[in-house]
GUVO-666546 format. One record per atom (N, C-alpha, C): x, y, z. Coordinates in pm, whole numbers, plus 50000, padded with zeros to 5 digits. Layout:
BEGIN
XYZ
...
***
This chain:
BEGIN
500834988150000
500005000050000
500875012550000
500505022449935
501005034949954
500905040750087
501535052650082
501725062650249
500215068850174
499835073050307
498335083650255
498525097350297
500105095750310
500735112950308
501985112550299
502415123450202
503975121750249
504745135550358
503585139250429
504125145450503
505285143550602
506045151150649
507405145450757
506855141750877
505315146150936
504975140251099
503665134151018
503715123651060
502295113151069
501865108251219
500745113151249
500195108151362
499255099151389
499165088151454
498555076251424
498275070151605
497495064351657
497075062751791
498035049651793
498095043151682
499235030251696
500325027351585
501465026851632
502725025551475
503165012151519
502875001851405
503154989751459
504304986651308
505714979151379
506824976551327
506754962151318
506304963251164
507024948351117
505734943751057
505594938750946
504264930950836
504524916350838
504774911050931
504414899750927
503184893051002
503224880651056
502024876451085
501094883951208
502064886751302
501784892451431
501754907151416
502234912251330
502194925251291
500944932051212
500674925951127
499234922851040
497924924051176
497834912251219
497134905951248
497254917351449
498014923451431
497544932451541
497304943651490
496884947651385
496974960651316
495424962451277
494944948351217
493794943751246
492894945751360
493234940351453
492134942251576
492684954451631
493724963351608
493864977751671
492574987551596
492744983551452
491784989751410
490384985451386
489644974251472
488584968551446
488084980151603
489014978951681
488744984951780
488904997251866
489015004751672
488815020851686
490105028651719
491185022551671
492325033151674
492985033751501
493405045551473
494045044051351
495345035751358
495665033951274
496965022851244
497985026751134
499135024451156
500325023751063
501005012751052
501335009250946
501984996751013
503634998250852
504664990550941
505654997350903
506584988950865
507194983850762
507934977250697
509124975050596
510394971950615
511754974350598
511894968950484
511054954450423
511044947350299
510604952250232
510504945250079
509834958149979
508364944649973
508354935550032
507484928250050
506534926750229
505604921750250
504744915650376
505014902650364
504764901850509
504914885050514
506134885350605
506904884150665
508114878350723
508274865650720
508484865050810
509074845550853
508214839050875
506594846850889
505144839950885
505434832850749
505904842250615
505084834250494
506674825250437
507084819250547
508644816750514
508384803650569
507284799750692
506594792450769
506174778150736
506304768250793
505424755550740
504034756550747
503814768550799
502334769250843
501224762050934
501984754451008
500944747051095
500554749751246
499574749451273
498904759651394
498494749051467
498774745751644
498744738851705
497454748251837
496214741151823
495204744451936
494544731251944
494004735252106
493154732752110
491434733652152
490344727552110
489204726152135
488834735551993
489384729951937
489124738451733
487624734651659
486964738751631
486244735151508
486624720451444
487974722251363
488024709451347
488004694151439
488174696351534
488444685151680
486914681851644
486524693651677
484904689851732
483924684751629
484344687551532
483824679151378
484044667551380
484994657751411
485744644551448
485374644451558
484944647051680
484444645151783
485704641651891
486664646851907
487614648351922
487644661652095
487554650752213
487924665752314
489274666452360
488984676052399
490174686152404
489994696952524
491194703952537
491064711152626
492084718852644
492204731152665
493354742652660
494524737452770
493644734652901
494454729253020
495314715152969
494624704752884
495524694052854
496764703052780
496774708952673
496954716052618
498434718752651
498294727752786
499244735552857
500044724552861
499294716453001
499974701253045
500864699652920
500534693352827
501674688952717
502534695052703
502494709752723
503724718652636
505114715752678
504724710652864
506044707552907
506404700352852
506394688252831
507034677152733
508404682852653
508154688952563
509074692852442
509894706452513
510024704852662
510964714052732
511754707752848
511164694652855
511504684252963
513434686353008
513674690653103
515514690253098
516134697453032
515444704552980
516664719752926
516934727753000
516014731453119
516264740053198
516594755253165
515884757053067
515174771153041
514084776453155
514534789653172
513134795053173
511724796053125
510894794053161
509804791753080
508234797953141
507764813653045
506904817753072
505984812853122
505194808153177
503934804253235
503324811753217
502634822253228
501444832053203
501414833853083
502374835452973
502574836352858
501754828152775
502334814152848
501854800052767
500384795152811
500134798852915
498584800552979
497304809352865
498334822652827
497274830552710
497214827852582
498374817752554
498524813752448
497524799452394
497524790252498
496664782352521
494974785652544
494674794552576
493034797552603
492804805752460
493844809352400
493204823252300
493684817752157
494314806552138
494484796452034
493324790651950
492744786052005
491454782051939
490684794551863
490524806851950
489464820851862
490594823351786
491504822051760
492514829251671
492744820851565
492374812651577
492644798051420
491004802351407
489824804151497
489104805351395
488474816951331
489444832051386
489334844251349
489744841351167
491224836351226
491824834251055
490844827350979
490074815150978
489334811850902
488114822350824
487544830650936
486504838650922
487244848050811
488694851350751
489034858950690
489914855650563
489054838350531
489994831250445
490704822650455
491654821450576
492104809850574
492274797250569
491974784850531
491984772950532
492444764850573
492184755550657
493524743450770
492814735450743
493804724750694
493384707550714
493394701550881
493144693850942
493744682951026
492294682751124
492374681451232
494014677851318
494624668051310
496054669151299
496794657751327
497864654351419
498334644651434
498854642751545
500334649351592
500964648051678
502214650751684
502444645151821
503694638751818
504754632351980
504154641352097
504174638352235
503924643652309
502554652852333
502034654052216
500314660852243
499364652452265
498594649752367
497534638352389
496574632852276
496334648152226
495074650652129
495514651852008
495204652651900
495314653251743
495174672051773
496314676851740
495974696951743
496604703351628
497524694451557
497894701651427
497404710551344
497124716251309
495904723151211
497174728551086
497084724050935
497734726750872
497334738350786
497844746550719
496984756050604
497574752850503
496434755650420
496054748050279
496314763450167
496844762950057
498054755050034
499204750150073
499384768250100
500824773150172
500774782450269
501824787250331
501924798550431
501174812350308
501304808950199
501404819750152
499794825450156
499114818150214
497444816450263
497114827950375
498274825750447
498144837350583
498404853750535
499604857950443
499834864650383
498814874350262
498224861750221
497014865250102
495854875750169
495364868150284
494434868950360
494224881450474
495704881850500
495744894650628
495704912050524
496774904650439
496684918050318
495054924050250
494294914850221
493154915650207
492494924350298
492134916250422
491834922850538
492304936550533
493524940050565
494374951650572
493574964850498
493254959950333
492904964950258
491644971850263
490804962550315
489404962850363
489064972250449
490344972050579
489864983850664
490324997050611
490974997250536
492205008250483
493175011350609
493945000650592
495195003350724
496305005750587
496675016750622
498395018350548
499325008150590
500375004750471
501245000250503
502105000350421
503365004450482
504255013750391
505545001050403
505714998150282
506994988150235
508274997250259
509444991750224
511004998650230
510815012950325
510195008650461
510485018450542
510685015750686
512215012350691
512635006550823
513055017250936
512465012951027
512275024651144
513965025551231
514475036351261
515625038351272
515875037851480
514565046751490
514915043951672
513775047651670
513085048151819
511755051751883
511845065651933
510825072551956
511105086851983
510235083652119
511495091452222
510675090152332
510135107552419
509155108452492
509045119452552
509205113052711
510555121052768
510715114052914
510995103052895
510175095752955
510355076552934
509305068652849
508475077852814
507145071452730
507555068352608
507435062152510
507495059752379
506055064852297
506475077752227
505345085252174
505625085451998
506545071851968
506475076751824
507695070351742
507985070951611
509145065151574
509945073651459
510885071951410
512285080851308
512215067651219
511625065851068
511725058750992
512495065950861
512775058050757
512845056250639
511685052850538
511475065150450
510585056150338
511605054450251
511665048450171
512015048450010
513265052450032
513705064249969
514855070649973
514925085250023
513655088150079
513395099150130
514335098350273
514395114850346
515055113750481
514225108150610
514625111850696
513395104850803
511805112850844
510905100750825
509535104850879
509515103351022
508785111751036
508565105751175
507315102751199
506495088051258
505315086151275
504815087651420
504095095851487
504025097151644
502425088051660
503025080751767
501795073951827
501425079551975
499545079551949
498995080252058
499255074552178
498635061352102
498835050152223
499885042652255
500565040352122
501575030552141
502215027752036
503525022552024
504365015651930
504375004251976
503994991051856
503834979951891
505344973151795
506354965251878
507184957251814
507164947551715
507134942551596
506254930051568
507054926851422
509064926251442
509864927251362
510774915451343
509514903251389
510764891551331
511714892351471
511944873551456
513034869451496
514554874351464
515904868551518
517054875351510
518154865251418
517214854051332
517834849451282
519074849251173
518594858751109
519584866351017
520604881751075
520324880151197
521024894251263
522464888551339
523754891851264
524594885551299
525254888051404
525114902651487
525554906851610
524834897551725
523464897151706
522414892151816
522664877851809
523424871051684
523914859951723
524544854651761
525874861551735
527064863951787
526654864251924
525904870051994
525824878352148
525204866952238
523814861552179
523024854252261
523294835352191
524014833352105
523854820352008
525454813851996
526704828751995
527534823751994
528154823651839
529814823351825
530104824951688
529894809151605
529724798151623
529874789251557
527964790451487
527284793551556
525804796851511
525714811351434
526424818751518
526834828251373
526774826651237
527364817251186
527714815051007
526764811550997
525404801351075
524574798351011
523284807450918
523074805050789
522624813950721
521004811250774
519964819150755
518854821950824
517834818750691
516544813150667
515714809750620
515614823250537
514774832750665
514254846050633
515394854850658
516334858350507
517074866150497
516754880450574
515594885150575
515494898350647
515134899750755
515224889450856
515134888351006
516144889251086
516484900751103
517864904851185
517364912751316
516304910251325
516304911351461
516034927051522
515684937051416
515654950951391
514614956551542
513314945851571
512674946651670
513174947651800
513804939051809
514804934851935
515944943051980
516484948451865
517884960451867
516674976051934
515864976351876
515134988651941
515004987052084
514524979152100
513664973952232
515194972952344
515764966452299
517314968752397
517784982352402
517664989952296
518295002152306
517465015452423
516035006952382
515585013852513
515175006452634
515795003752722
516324995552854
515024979152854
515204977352703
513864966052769
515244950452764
514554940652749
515714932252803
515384919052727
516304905852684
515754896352628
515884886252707
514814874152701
514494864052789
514794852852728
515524841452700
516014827652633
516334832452525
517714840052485
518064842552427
519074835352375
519894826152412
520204816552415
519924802552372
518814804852339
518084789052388
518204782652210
518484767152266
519494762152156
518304757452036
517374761152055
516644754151932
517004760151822
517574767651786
517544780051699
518054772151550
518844761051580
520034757351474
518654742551411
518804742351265
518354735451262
518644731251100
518394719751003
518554715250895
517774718350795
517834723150706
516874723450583
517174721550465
516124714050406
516514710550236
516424726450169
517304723550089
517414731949960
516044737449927
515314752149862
514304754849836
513824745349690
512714738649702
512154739349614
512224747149458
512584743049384
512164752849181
511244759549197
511144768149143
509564779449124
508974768949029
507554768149035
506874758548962
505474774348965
505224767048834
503824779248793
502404777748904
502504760648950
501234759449063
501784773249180
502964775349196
503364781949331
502804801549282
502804801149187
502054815849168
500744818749154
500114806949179
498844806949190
497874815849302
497334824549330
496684829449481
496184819449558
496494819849655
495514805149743
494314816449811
493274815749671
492114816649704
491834805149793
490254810949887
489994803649901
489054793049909
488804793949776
487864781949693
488404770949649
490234775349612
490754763749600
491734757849723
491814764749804
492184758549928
490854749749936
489914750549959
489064742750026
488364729149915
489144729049770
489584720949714
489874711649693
491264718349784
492374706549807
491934696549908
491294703750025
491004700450149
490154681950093
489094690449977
488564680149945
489044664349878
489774675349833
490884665249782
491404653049821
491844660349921
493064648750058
491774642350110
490544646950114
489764632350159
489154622950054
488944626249918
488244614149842
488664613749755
490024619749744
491214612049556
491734603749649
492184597549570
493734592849594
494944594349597
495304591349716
496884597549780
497814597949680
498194589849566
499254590249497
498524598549375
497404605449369
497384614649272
497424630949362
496744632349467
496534648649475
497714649749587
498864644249693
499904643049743
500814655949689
501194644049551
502474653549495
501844666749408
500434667849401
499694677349334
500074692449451
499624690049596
499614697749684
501144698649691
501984693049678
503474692849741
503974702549635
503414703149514
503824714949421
503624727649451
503014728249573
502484740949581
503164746449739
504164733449803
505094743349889
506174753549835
505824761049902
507154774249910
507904772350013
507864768450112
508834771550243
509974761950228
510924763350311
512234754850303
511484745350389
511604731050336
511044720050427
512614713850486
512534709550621
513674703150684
513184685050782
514424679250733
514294665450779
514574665950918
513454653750966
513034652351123
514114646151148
514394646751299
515084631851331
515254616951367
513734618451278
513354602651302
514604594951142
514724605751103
515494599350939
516994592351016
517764597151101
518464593451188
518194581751256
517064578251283
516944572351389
516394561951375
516024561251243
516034550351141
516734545751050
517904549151069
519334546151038
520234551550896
519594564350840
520414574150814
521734580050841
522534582350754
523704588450785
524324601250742
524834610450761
524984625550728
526014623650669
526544632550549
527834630950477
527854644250455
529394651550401
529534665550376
529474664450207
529604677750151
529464677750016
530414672049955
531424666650041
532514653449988
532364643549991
531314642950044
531524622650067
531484624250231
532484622750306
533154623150401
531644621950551
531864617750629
531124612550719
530964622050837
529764628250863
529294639750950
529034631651095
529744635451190
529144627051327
527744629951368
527274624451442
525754624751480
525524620651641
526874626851747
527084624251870
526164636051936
526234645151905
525434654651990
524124657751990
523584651551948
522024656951943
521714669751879
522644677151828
522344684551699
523314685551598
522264676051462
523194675051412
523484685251287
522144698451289
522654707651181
524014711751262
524394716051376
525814719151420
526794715651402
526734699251334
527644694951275
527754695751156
526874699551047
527294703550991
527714716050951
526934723750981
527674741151041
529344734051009
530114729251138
531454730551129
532384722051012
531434718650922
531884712750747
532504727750711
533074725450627
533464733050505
532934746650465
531654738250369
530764743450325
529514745450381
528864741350485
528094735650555
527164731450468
527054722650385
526404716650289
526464700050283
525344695950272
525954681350283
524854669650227
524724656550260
523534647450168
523234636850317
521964635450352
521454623950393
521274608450299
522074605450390
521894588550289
521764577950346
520944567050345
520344553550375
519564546150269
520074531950328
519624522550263
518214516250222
517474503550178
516424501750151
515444500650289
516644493750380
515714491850493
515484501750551
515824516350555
515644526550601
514584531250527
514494529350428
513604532850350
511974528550378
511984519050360
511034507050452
510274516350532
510934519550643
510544524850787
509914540350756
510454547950609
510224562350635
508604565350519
508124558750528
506624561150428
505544555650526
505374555950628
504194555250736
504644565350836
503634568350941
503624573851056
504364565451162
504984567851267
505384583251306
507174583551220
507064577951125
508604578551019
508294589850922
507574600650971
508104609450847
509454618350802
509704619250718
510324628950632
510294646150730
509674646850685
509094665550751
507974668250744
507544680750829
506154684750809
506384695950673
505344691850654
504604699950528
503454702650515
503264721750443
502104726650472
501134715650343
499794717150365
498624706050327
498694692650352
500004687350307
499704666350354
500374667950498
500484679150584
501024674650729
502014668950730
502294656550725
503304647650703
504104646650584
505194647950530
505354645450369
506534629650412
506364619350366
507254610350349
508124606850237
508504593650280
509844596150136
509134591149954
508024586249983
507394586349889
506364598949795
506424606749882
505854621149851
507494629249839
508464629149851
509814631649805
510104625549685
509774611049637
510024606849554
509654612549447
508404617449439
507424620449314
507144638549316
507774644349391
507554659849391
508874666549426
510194657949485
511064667649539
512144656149453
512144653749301
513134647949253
514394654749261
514344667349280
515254672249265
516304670849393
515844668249513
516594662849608
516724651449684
515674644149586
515694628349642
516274620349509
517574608649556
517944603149463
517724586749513
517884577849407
517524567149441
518544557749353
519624549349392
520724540749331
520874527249374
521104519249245
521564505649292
523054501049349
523404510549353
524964512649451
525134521049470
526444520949543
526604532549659
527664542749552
528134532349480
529164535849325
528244548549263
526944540049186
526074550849158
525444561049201
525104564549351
524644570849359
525934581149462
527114579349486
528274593649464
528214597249332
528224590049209
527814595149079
526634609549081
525614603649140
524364610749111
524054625549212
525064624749366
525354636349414
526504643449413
527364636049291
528574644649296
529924642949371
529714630349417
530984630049556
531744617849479
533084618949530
533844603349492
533424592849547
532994581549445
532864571549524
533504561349642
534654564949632
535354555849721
535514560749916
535124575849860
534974582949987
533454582150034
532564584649991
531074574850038
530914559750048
532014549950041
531554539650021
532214538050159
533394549250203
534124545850345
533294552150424
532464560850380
531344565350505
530334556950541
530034552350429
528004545950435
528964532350506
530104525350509
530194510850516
529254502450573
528854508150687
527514502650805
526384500450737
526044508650614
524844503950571
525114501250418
526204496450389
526074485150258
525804476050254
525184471350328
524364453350315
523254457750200
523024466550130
521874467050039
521864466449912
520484464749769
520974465249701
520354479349652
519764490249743
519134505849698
519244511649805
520254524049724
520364533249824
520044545349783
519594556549880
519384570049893
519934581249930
520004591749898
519954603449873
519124616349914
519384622550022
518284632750008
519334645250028
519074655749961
520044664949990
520064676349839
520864684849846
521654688549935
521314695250066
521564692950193
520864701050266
521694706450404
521314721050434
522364728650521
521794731950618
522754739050735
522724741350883
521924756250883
520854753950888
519924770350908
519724771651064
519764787551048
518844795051171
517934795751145
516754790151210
515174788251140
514454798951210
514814801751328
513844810951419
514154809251542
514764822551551
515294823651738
514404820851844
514644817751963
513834820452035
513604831352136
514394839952192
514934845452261
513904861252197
513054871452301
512174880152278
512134888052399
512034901352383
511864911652460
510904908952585
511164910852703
510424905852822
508764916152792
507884908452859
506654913852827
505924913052958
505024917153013
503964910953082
502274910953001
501764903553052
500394900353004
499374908852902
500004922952908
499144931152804
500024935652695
501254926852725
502314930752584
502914945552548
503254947152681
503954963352761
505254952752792
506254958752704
507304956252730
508254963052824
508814953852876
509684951153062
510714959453047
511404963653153
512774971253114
513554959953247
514734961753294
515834951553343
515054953153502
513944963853551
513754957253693
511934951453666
511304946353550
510624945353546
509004952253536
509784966453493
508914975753483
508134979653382
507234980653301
506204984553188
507224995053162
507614997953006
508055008452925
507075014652867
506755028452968
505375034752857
505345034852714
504155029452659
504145037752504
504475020552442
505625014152485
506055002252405
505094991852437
505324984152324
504884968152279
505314961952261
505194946852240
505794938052150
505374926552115
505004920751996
504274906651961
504844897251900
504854885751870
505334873251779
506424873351829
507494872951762
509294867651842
509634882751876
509534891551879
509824906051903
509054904352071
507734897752099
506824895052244
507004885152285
508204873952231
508204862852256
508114859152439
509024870652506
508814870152633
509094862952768
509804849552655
510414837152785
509924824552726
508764829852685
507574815452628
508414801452555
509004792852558
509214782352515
508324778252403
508244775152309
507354772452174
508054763252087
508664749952184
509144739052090
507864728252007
507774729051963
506594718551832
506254722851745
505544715351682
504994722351547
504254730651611
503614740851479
502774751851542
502494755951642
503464758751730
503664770651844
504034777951824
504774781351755
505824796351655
504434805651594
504114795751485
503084806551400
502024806651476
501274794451564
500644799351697
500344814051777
501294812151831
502244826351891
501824836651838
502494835351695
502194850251615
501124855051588
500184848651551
498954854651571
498164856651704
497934847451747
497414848151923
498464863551990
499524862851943
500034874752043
499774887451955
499544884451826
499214894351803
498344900751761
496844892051770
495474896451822
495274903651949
496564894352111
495784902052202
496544916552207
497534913352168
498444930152152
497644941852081
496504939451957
496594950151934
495624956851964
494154944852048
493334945452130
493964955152250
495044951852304
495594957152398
495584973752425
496414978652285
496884986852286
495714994452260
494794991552129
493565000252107
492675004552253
492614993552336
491884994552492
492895007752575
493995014152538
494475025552589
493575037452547
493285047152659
492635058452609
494335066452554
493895079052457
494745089752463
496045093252550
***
């Protein structure tokens, strides 16, 4: 959208930083609930690391549950979350994960009310209940949909205009010093509030350096423009970060996908709900690799591929250890950090049913190695030796045949790759309390400030599927509810 002035002061009751999911989607209910809105963005695109996303949204007591007859309950809910935090000994929000859990369910079905589409539920390790909720096609569904919206209310939103610092009066935060275009600085002053809502720090190489460390440093970041721009403000004015540190951050991903013409398609949604139909009365080996044409996001292998007796190799051949329990870190300290998953038939065997998948993927939930076979040729290979298939990724054979040795008893082997050590999404977010008034170092509300999605992350732990993009919307429905509920 265009500026609807190009004057040097714009005044607005809320200036919210950052167009992605949580940013959108609080800009939305700021202005459903009677405050004007700005909303403010450094890319020449919307979307952040929302539409970069696998897209899958984890609630419960959903619409869908209750269609399947399926109960549920926010409190089981909670209960589970510990699981996938068991012995790390993080900190871990509780009140956070308490609002996140009760306000999950209206927020998957706000998005629907505005387009969106989710398959499932389906299952995942450690959740009692089936809570997956996938969107149909792609992430690029959430993106389609909030912009729409956006449009509808007439909320501005101004592309290539990255906000430089916050303008404060005293200690309040009354406003911000941006960039449009190539113009000098605007300044946008808010009534009520400046809301944070700028992406994780994945691509921000100081903040990784600081809270992640230099060997996580090199790792290159999904969402090239997530450096963390939210977070650098928010420190600069005494607010503070909570699991910043925290090691999930490093993680594996295949190579992007080819642009294919299905992927420029709009995911209306007539044909989201299509597909939906689809996946229940075609057949799997026709509409599968139909939907799998239509991911965009970097998809990354689970570690069940490991654990079904997979082995990691570098872009030489040469044999990646798999002692530490993370093994994009090992490859991080390769070369190139580039490298090929490879196993035999009997591994193979094991990875085309549940719970042996491949990765999650937005529409089939699950994608296995048979939905790799027929949609991701380009990184799945398949050889009657181990001879042939260093042929087919490029490596000497005699140096893969000294890696795989353990699993040459076969007569087909595999290939998946090439695939590298990403920063997928930090965890580590500006301290918050409950109305998304961000903390300063003795725990104090910073007038005027906000913060939502990984910018509000807050302490919250959000290991599983769909707790991330979860998050982002749920925090940034109640944020902008929040802020609009400020008088003058």
């Amino acid at each position: 959208m265009q500026p609807l002035t190009q004057n040097k002061s714009n005044q607005f009751d809320v200036v919210i930083v950052g167009a992605g999911g949580a940013g959108l989607t609080a800009a939305i209910h700021a202005k459903q609930n009677g405050s004007s809105v700005v909303v403010l963005e450094k890319s020449t695109s919307i979307g952040g690391t929302t539409g970069w996303s696998v897209g899958s949204f984890t609630a419960s007591q959903t619409p869908h549950q209750k269609k399947l007859g399926i109960e549920d309950h926010p409190d089981w809910h909670f209960e589970d979350m510990n699981f996938f935090n068991q012995g790390k000994g993080d900190f871990d929000n509780l009140e956070l994960r308490r609002l996140f859990v009760d306000h999950a369910s209206e927020t998957l079905e706000w998005l629907m009310c505005i387009g969106v589409v989710f398959d499932g539920p389906y299952p995942e390790s450690f959740h009692r209940k089936p809570r997956m909720h996938n969107v149909i096609p792609n992430s690029g569904s959430f993106v389609h949909h909030l912009r729409a919206e956006c449009r509808r209310l007439q909320i501005p939103i101004l592309t290539r205009c990255p906000v430089s610092e916050l303008i404060k009066d005293n200690r309040r935060v009354v406003g911000v010093k941006a960039f449009l275009g190539s113009q000098e600085h605007i300044t946008f002053m808010a009534n009520k509030g400046v809301l944070l809502a700028a992406g994780d720090f994945a691509a921000g190489l100081d903040l990784k350096r600081r809270f992640l460390g230099p060997l996580i440093a090199k790792a290159a970041s999904v969402n090239p423009d997530a450096s963390g721009d939210g977070i650098e403000l928010g420190l600069r004015n005494q607010g503070k970060v909570l699991n910043g540190g925290h090691a999930s951050a490093l993680k594996m991903r295949f190579i992007p996908a080819p642009k294919n013409i299905l992927q420029s398609i709009p995911p209306y949604k007539w044909l989201a709900q299509s597909m939906v139909w689809g996946l229940k009365h075609l057949p799997s080996f026709l509409i599968r690799p139909f939907i799998m044409k239509f991911i965009t996001t970097v998809l990354g292998p689970e570690p069940t591929l490991f654990k079904c007796g997979a082995i990691l190799v570098d872009d030489l051949g040469q044999r990646v250890p798999l002692d530490d329990g993370n093994h994009a870190k090992n490859l991080i300290e390769t070369s190139n950090n580039s490298g090929f998953i490879i196993f035999n038939a009997e591994s193979a065997k094991q990875l085309n049913a549940w719970p042996n998948f491949i990765s999650t993927a937005p529409g089939v939930a699950y994608a296995y190695l048979k939905d790799y076979e027929s949609a991701r040729t380009d990184i799945c290979k398949k050889a009657n030796s181990i001879e042939e298939l260093a042929t087919l990724i490029g490596v000497q054979s005699d140096t893969l045949k000294r890696a795989a040795a353990d699993i040459s008893n076969s007569n087909t082997f595999y290939a998946m790759g090439p695939v590298r050590g990403f920063v997928t999404i930090t965890e580590g977010g500006l301290a918050i309390n409950k109305r998304f008034q961000v903390l300063d170092e003795n725990d104090h509300p910073i007038p005027g400030l906000f913060a939502a999605g990984s910018n509000g992350q807050g302490g919250i732990l959000l290991e599983g599927h769909g707790h991330h993009i979860g998050w982002a919307f749920v925090s940034g429905l109640l944020a902008g509810q929040s802020i609009s509920s400020l008088s003058h």
